[in-house]
VORO-314630 format. One line per field, with one value per residue: residue number from 1; x, y, z of N, C-alpha, C in turn; residue in three letters. Coordinates in Angstrom, 1 decimal, m for minus. Layout:
BEGIN
num	(NUM|...) $
nxx	(X|...) $
nyy	(Y|...) $
nzz	(Z|...) $
caxx	(X|...) $
cayy	(Y|...) $
cazz	(Z|...) $
cxx	(X|...) $
cyy	(Y|...) $
czz	(Z|...) $
residuo	(ALA|...) $
end
This chain:
BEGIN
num	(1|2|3|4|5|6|7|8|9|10|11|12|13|14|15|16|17|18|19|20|21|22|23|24|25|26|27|28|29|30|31|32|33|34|35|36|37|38|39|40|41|42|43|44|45|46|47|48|49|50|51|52|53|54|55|56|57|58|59|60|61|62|63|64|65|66|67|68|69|70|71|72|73|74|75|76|77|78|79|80|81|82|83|84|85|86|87|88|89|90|91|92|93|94|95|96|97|98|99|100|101|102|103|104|105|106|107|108|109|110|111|112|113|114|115|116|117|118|119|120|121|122|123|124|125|126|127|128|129) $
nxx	(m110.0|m110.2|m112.6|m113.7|m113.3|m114.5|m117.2|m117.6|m116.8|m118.6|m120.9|m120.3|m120.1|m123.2|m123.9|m124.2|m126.1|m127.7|m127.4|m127.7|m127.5|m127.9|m125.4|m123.4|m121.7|m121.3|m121.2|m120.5|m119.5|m119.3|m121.9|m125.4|m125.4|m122.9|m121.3|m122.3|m122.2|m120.3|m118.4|m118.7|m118.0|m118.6|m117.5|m118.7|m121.6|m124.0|m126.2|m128.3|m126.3|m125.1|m122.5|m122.6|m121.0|m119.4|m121.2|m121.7|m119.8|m118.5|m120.3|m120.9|m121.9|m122.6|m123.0|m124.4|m124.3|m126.4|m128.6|m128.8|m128.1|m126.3|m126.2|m123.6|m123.1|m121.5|m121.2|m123.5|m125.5|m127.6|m129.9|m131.1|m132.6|m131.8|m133.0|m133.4|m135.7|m138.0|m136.9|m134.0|m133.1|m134.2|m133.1|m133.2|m133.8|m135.4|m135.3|m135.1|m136.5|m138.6|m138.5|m137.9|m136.0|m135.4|m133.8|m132.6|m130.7|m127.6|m125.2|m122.8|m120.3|m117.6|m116.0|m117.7|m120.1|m123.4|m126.0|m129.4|m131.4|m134.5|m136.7|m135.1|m133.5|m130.8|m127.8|m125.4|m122.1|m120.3|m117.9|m115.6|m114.5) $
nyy	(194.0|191.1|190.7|191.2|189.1|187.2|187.7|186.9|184.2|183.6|183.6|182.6|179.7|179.7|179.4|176.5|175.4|176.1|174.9|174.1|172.1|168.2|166.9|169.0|172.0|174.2|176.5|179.2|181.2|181.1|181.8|179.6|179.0|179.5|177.4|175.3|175.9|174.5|171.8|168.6|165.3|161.7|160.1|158.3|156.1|155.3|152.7|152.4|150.6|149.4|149.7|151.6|153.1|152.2|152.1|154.9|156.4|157.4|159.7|163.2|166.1|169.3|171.8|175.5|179.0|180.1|178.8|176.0|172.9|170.6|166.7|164.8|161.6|159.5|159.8|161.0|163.8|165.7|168.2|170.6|172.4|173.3|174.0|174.9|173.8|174.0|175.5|175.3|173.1|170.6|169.9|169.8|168.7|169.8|168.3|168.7|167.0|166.8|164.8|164.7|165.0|164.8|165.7|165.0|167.7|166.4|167.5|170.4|171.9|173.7|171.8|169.5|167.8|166.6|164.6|162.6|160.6|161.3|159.5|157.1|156.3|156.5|157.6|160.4|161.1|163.8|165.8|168.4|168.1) $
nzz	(54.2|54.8|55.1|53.1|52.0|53.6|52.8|50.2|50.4|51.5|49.8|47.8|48.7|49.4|46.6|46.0|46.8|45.0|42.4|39.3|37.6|38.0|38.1|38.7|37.2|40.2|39.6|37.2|34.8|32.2|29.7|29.6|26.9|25.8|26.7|25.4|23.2|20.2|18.7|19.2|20.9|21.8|24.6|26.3|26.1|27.7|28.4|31.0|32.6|30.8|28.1|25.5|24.0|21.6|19.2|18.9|18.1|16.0|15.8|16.1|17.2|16.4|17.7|17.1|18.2|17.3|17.8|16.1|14.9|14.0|13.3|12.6|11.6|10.3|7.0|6.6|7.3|10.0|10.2|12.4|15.1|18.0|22.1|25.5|27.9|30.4|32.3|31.7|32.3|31.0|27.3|24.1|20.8|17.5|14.3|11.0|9.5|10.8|13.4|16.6|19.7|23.6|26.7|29.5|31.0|32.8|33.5|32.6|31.0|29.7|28.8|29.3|28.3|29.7|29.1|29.2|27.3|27.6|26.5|25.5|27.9|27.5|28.0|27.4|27.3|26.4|25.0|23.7|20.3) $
caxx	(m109.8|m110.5|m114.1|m114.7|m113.0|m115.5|m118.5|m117.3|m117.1|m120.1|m121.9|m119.9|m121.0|m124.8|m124.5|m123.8|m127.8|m128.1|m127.2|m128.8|m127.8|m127.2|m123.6|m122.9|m121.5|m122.5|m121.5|m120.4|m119.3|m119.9|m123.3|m125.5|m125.4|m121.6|m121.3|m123.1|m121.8|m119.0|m118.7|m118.6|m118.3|m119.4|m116.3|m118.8|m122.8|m124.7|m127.7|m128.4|m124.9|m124.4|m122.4|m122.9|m119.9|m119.0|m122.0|m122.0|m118.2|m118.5|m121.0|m120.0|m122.7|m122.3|m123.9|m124.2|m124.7|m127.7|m129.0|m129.0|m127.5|m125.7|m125.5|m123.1|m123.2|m120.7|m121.0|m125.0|m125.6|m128.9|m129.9|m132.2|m132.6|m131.9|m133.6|m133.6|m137.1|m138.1|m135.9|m133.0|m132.6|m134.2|m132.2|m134.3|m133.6|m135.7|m134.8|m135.6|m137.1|m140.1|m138.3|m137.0|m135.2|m135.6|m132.9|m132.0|m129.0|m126.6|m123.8|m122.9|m119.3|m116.9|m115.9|m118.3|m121.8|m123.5|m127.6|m129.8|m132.5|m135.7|m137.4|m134.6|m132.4|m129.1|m126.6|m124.1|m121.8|m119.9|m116.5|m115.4|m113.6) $
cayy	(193.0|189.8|191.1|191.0|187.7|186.2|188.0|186.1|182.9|182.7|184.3|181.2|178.7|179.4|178.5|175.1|175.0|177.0|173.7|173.7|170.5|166.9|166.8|170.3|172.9|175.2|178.5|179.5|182.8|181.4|181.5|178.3|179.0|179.1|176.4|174.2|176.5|174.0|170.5|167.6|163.7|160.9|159.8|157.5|156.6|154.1|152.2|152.1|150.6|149.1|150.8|151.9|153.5|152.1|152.7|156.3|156.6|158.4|160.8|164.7|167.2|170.5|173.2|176.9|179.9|180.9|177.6|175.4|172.1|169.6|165.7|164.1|160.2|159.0|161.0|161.8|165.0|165.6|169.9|171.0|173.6|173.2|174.6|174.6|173.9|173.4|176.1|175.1|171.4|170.1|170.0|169.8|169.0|169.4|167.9|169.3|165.9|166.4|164.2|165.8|164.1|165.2|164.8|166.3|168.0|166.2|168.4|171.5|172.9|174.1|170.8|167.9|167.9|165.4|164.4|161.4|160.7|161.3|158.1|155.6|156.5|156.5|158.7|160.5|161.6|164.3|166.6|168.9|167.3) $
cazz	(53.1|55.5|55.6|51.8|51.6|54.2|51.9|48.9|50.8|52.1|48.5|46.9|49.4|49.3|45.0|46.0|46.8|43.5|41.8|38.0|37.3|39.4|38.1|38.5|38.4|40.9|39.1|35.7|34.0|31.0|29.8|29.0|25.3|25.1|27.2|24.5|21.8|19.5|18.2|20.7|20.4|22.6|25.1|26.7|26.1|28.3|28.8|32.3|33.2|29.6|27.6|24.1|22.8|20.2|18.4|18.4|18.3|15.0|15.8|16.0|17.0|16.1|18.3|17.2|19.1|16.9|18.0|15.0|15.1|12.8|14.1|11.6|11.8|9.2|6.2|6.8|8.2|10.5|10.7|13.0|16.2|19.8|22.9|26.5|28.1|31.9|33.8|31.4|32.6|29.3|26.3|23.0|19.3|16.7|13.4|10.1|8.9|12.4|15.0|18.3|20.7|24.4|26.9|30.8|31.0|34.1|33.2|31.5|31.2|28.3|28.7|29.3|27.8|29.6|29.3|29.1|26.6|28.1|25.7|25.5|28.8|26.7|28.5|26.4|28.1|25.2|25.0|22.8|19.8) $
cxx	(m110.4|m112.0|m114.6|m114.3|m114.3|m116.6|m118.4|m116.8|m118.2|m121.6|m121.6|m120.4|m122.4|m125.4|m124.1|m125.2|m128.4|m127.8|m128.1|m128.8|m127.4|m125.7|m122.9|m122.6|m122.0|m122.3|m120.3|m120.5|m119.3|m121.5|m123.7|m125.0|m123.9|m121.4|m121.4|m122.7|m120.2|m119.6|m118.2|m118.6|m118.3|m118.1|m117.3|m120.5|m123.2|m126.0|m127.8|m126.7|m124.3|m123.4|m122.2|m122.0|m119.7|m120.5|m122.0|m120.2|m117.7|m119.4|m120.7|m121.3|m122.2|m123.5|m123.9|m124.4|m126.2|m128.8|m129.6|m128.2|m127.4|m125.7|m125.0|m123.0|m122.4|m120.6|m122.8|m124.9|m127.2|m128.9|m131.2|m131.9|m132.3|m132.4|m133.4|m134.9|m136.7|m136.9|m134.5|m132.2|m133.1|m133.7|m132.9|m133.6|m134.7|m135.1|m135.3|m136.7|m138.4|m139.6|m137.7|m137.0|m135.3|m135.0|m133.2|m131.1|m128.6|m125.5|m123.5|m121.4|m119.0|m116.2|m115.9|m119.6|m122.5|m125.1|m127.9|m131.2|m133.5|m136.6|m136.4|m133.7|m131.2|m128.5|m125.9|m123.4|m120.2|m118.6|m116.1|m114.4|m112.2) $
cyy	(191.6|189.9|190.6|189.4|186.9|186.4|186.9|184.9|182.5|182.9|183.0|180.0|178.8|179.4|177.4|174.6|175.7|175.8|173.5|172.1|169.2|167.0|168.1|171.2|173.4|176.2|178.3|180.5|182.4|181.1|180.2|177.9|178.8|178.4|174.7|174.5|174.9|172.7|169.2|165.9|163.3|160.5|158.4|157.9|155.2|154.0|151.5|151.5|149.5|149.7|150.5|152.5|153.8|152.0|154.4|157.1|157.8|159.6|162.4|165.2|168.4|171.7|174.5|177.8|180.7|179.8|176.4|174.3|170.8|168.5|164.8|162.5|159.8|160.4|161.2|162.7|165.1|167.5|169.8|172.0|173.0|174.4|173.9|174.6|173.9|174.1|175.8|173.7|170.5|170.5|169.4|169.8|168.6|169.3|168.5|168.3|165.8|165.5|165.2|164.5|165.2|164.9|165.7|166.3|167.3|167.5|169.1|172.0|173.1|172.9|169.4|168.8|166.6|165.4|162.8|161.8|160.2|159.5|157.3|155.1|156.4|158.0|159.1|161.8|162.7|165.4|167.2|168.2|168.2) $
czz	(53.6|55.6|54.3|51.3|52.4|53.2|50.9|49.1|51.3|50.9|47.6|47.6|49.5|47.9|45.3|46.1|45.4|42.3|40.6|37.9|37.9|39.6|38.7|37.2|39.3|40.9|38.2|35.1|33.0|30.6|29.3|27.2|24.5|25.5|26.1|23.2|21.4|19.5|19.4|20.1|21.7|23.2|25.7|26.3|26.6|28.4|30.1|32.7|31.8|28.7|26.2|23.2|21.8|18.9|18.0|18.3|17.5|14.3|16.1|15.8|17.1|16.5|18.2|18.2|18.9|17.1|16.9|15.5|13.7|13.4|12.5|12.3|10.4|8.5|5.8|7.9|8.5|11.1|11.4|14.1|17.1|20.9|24.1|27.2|30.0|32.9|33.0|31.7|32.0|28.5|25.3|21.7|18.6|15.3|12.0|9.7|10.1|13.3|15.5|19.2|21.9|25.6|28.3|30.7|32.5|34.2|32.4|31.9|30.0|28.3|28.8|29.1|28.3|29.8|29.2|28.1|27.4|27.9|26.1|26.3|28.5|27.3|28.0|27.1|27.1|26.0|24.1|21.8|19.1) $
residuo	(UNK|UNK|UNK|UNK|UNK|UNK|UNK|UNK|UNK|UNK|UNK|UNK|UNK|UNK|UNK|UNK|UNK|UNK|UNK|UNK|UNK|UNK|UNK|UNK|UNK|UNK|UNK|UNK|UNK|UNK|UNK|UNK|UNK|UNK|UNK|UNK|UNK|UNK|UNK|UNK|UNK|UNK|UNK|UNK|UNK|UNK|UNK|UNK|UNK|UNK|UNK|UNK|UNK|UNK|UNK|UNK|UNK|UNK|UNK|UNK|UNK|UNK|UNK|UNK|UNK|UNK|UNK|UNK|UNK|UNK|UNK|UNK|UNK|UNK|UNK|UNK|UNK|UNK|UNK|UNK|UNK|UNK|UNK|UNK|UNK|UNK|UNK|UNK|UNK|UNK|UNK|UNK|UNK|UNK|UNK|UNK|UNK|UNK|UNK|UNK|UNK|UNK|UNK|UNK|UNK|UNK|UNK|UNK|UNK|UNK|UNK|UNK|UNK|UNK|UNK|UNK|UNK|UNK|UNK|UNK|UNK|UNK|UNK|UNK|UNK|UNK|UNK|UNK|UNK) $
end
């Protein structure tokens, strides 16, 4: 028994260099897709060490599993896809209307979503609502 416990300490210690994303984790049974699957709002969003908050306070994105996405802003709704690019450490929306927004994932769990915009460095740092 003491034998298979060292195996499965030293198999879990060498994903810590397995590290997808800065923040972490560094292992996950659930897959990316559910991970991202569900509706999320902004707990915190900065600019560089500004923070932005309360601007996006009443935003609510809505991530499917079939990868569609909803970003509600008031009472305007914004549809379009999402994708992972670059090994899965880009995060991609395009919009129905032709913009895309292009972000790196920091953090990925079932509960914190966190990336930065590629273009405008705004951090949003999201939670399931």
């Amino acid at each position: 028994m003491n034998k298979y416990l060292i195996i499965i300490s030293m198999a879990l210690l060498s994903l810590e260099g397995c590290k997808k994303y800065p923040d972490g984790p560094s292992f996950s049974l659930l897959p990316r897709r559910e991970r991202i699957e569900g509706k999320w709002i902004a707990t915190s969003v900065k600019y560089n060490s500004t923070d932005s908050t309360a601007s996006y306070k009443n935003n609510i994105w809505e991530f499917t599993r079939q990868f569609s996405v909803i970003l509600q802003i008031h009472d305007k709704k914004y549809n379009g896809v999402w994708s992972t690019q670059n090994n899965d450490k880009d995060f991609v929306i395009d919009y129905d209307g032709g913009s895309r927004e292009s972000y790196k994932i920091l953090k990925l769990t079932d509960k914190q979503f966190v990336f930065r915009n590629k273009t405008t460095q705004l951090e949003f740092n999201l939670v399931p609502q």
